[in-house]
PAFI-575374 format. One record per residue (C-alpha): residue number from 1; y, z, x; residue in one letter. Coordinates in nm, 3 decimals, padded with zeros to 5 digits. Example, Ala and Ser with C-alpha at 12.3 -4.5 7.8 and 13.67 -1.06 7.14 Angstrom:
REM PAFI-575374
k=1	yy=-00.450	zz=00.780	xx=01.230	r=A
k=2	yy=-00.106	zz=00.714	xx=01.367	r=S
//
This chain:
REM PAFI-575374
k=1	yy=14.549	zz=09.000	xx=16.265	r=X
k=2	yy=14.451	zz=08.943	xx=15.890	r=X
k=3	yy=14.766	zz=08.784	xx=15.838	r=X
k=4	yy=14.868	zz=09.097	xx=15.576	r=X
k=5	yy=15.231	zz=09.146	xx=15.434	r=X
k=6	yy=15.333	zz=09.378	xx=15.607	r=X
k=7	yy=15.234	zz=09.303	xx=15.955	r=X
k=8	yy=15.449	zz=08.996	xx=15.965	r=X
k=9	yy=15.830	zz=08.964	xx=16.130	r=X
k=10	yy=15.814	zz=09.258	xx=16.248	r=X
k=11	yy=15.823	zz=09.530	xx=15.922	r=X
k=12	yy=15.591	zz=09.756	xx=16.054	r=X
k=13	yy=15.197	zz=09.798	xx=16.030	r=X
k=14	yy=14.971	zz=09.617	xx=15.702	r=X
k=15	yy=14.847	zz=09.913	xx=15.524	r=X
k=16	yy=14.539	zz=09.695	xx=15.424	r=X
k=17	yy=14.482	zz=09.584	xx=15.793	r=X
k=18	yy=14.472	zz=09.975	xx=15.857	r=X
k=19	yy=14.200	zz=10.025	xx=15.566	r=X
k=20	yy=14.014	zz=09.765	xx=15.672	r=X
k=21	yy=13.977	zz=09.851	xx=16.040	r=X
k=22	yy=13.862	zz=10.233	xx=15.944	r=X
k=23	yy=13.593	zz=10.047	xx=15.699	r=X
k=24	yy=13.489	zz=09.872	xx=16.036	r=X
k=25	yy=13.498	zz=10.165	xx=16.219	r=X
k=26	yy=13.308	zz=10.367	xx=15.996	r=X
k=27	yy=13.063	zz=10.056	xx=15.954	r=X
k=28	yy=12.992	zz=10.069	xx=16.309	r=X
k=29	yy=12.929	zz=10.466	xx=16.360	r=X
k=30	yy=12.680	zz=10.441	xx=16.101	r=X
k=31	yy=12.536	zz=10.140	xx=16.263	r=X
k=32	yy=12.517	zz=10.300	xx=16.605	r=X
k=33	yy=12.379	zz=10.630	xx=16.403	r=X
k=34	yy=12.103	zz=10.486	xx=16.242	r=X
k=35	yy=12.026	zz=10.243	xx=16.598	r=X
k=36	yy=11.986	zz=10.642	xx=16.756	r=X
k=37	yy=11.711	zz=10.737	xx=16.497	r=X
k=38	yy=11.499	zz=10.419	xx=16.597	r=X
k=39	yy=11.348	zz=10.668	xx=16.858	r=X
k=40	yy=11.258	zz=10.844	xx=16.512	r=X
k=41	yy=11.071	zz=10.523	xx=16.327	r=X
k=42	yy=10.763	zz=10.552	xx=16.497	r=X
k=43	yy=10.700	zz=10.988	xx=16.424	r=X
k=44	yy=10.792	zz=10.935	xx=16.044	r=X
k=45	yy=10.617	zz=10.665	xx=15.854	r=X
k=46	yy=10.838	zz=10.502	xx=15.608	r=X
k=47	yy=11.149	zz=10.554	xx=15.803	r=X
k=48	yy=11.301	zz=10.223	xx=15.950	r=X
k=49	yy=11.620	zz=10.237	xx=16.161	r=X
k=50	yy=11.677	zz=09.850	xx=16.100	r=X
k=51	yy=11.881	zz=09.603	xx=16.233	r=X
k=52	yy=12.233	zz=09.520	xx=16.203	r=X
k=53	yy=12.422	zz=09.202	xx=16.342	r=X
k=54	yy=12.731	zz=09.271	xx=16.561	r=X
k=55	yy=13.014	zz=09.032	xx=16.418	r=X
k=56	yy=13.376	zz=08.912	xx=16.533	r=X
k=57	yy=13.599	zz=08.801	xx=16.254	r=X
k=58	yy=13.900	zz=08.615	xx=16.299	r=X
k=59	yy=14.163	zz=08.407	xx=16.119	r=X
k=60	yy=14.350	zz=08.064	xx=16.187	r=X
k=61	yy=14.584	zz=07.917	xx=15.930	r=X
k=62	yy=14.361	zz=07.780	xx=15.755	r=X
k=63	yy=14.016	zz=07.945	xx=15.798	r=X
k=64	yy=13.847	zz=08.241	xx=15.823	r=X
k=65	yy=13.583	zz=08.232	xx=16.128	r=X
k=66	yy=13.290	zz=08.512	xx=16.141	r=X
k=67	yy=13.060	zz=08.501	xx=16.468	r=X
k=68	yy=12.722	zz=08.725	xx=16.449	r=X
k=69	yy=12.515	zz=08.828	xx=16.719	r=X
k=70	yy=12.114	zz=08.690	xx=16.622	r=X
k=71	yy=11.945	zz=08.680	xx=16.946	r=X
k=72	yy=11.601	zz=08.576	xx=16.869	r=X
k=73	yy=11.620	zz=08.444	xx=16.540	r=X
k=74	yy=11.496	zz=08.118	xx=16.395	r=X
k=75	yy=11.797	zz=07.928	xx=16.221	r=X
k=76	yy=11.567	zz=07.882	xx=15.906	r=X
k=77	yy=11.478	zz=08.230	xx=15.909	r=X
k=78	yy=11.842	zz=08.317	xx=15.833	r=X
k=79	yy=12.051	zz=08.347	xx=15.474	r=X
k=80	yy=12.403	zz=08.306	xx=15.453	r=X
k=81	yy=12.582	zz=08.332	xx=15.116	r=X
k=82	yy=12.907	zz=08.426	xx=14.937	r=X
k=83	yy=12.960	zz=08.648	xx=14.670	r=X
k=84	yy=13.306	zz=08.713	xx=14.532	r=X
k=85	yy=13.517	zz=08.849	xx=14.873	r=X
k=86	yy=13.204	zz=08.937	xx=15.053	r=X
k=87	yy=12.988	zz=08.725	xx=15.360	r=X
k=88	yy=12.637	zz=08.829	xx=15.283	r=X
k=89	yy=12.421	zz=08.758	xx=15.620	r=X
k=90	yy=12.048	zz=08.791	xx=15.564	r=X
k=91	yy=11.778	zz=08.743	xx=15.800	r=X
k=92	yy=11.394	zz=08.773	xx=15.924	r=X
k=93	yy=11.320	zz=08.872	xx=16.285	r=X
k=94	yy=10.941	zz=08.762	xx=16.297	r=X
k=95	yy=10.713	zz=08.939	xx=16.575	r=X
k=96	yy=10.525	zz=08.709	xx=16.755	r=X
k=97	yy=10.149	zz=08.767	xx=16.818	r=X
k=98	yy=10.070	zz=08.936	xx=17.113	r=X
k=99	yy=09.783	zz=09.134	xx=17.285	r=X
k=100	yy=09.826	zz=09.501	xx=17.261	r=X
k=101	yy=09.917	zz=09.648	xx=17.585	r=X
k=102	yy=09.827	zz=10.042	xx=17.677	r=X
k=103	yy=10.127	zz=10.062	xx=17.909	r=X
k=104	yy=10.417	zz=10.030	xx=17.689	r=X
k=105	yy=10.615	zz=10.325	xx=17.671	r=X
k=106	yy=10.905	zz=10.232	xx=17.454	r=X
k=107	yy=10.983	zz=09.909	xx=17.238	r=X
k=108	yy=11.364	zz=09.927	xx=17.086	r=X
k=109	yy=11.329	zz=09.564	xx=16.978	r=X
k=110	yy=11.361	zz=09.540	xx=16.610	r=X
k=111	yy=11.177	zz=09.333	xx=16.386	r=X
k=112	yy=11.174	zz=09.242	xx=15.975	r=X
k=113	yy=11.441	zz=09.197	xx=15.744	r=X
k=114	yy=11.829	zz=09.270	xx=15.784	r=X
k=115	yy=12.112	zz=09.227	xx=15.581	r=X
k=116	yy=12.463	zz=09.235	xx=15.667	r=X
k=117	yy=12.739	zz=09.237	xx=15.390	r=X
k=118	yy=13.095	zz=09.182	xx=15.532	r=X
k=119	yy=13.449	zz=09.243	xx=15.349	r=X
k=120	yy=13.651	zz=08.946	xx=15.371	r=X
k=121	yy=14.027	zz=08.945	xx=15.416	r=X
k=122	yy=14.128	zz=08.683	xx=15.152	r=X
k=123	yy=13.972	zz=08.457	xx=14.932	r=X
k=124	yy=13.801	zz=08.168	xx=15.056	r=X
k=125	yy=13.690	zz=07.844	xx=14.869	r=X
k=126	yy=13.331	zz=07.778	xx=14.815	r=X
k=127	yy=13.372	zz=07.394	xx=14.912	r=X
k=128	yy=13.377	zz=07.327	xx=15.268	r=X
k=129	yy=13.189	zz=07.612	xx=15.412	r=X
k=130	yy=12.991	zz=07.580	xx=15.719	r=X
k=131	yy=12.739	zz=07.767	xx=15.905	r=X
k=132	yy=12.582	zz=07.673	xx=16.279	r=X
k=133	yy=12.371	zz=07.859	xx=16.488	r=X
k=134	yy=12.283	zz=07.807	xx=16.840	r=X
k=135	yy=12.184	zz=08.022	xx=17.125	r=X
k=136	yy=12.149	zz=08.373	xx=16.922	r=X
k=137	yy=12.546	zz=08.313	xx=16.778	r=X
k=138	yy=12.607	zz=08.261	xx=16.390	r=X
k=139	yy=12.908	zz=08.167	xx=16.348	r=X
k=140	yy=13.048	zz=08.077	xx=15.956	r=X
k=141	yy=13.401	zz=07.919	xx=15.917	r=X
k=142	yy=13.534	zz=08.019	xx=15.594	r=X
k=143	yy=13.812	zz=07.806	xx=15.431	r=X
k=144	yy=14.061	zz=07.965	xx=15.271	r=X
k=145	yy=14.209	zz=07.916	xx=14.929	r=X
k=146	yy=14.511	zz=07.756	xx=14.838	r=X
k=147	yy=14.630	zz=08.145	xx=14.728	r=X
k=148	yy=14.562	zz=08.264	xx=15.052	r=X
k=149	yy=14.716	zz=08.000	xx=15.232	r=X
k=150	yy=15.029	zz=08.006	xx=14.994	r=X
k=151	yy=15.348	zz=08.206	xx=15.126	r=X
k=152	yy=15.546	zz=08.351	xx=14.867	r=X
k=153	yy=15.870	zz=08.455	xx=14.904	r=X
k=154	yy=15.999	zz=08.751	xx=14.751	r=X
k=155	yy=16.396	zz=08.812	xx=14.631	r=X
k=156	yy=16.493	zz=09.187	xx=14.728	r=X
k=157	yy=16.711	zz=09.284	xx=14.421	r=X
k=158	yy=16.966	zz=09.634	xx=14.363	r=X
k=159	yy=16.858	zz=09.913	xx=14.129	r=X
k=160	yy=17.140	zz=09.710	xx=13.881	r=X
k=161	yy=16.997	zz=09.390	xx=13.871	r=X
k=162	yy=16.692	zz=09.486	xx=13.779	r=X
k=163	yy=16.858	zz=09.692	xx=13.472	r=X
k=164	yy=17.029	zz=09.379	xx=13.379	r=X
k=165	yy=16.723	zz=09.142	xx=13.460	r=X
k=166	yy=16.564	zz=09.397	xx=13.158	r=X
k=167	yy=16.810	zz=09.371	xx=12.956	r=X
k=168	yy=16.837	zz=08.991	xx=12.937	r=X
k=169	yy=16.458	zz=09.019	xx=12.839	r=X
k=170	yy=16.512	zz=09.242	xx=12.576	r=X
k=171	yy=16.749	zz=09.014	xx=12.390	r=X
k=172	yy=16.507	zz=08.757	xx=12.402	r=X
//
């Protein structure tokens, strides 16, 4: 999926693909966890369940593409940034003026400040990102660096060559 080493041609499962879809997973259950205590918000004051964008990542050869759910969002009312290997979404949900009404028995609608900070697979380059929104989707594309695009291959040597290899150093 993530275009790991060891996922490729057939050797098996990427370790790192493995890692990162438990950090996902874990991500989530703590996202749905803390969505179950919004019940919670309004009995203890201070308490704030928050908001959390739901997000597809994918990759293409040359690009890393990350889609967030915003519904209800102004564009200018969302943040999008880069910080070493991490997609740092940031946003506003603003609540719009409206007449109190006596009948209202629930409201799960969230509203104020988020932040989302994703992992990201490989390294991207800072030129060239871009960032649209339209109808409640985010999506970023995220090109990737020459390293990440770069295949290297790798010469599989025996135990003895690797004694010699040493010892032709050591002469040096």
């Amino acid at each position: 999926m993530f275009g790991g080493f060891f996922g490729r041609r057939g050797f098996g499962r990427d370790p790192f693909e493995d890692i990162f879809r438990q950090f996902q997973e874990m991500e989530r259950l703590m996202s749905e966890m803390m969505r179950g205590f919004g019940g919670f918000a309004r009995e203890f004051p201070g308490f704030e369940a928050g908001f959390e964008p739901r997000i597809e990542m994918y990759e293409t050869p040359d690009e890393i593409v990350v889609r967030a759910e915003m519904p209800g969002l102004d564009k200018d009312s969302i943040d999008v940034k880069v910080r070493g290997n991490y997609l740092i979404i940031k946003g506003v949900k603003k609540q719009e003026q409206k007449e109190e009404k006596d009948n209202v028995f629930f409201s799960e609608t969230f509203y104020g400040e988020f932040q989302r900070v994703i992992p990201l697979p490989v390294e991207v380059k800072e030129e060239g990102i871009e960032a649209y929104y339209d109808k409640g989707i985010l999506e970023i594309r995220l090109p990737k660096a020459e390293a990440a695009r770069k295949e290297v291959k790798i010469i599989v040597k025996e135990p003895e060559e690797k004694k010699k290899g040493k010892e032709d150093e050591d002469k040096k």
